[in-house]
C-alpha positions in Angstrom: -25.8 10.6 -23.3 -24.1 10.3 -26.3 -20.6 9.4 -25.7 -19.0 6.3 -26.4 -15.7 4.9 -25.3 -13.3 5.4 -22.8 -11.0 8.5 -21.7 -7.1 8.2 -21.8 -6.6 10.5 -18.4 -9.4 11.0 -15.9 -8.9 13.8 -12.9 -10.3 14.3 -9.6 -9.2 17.1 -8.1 -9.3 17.2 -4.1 -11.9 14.4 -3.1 -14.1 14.6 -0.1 -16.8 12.5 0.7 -18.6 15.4 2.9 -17.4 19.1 3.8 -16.6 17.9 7.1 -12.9 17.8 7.9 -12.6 15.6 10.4 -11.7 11.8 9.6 -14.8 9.6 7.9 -14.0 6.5 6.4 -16.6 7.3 3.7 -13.9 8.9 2.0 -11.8 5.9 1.4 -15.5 4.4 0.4 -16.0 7.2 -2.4 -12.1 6.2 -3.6 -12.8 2.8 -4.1 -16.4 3.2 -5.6 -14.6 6.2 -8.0 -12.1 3.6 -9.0 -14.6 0.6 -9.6 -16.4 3.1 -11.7 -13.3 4.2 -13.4 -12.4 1.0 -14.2 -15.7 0.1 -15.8 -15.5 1.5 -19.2 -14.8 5.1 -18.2 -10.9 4.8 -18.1 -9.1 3.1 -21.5 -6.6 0.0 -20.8 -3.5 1.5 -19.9 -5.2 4.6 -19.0 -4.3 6.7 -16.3 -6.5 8.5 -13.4 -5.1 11.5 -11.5 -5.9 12.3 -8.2 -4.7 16.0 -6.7 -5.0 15.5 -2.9 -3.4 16.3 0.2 -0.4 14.3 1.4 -1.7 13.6 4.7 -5.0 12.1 3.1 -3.1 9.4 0.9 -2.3 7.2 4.1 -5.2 8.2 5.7 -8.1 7.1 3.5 -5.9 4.5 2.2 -5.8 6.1 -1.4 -3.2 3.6 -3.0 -5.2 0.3 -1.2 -8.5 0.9 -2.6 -6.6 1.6 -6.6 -4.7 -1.9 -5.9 -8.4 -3.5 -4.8 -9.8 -2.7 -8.4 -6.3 -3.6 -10.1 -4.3 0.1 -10.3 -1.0 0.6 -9.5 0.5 3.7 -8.6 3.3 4.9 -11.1 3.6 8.8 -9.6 3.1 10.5 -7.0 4.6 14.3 -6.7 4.5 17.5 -4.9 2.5 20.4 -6.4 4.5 23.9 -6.1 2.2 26.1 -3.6 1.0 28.1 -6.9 0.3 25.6 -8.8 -3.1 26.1 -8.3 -6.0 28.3 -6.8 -8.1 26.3 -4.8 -11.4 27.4 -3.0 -14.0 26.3 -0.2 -17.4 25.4 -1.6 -17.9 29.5 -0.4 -15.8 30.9 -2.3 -13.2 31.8 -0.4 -9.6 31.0 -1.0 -8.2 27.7 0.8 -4.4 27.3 0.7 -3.4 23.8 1.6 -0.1 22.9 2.2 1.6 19.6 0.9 -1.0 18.9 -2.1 0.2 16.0 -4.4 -0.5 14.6 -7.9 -1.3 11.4 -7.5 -0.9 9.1 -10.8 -2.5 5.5 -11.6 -2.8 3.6 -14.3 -5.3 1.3 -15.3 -4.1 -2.5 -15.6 
């Protein structure tokens, strides 16, 4: 649409394949097909991507396997303080997870 070239820093703020909270391994799917895409153009060599997700979800869906499949490394990975942020349900509604982190990669 317009827009040519690549971004420096992408973010993707709390990733979820479906509103379901119990366990899919589509999420892990949606990971590795963000970071294939990422790494296509959208994200500048050297570039970073940002991920803000729960701590628990990092092993879980695998996070830092499907950046090393498409060649990211992980080079931070950090607590959030509690008010760091306001996060909401898709209602509306205030949603106050505990143990969100900023995830940091860089494209190689």
């Amino acid at each position: 649409q317009g827009i040519e070239g690549g971004f420096h820093i992408v973010v993707f703020p709390f990733p979820r394949y479906s509103l379901s909270r119990a366990p899919n391994p589509c999420n892990s799917r949606l990971l590795r097909e963000f970071f294939a895409s990422a790494m296509n153009g959208v994200v500048l060599e050297g570039g970073l991507i940002q991920l803000v997700m729960l701590s628990s979800q990092y092993e879980d869906w695998d996070v830092n396997g499907m950046a090393n499949d498409v060649g990211m490394k992980l080079t931070s990975r950090v607590q959030l303080p509690p008010n760091f942020y306001q996060p909401r349900e898709m209602s509306g509604k205030p949603w106050a997870p505990s143990g969100a982190e900023l995830l940091t990669f860089e494209a190689g």
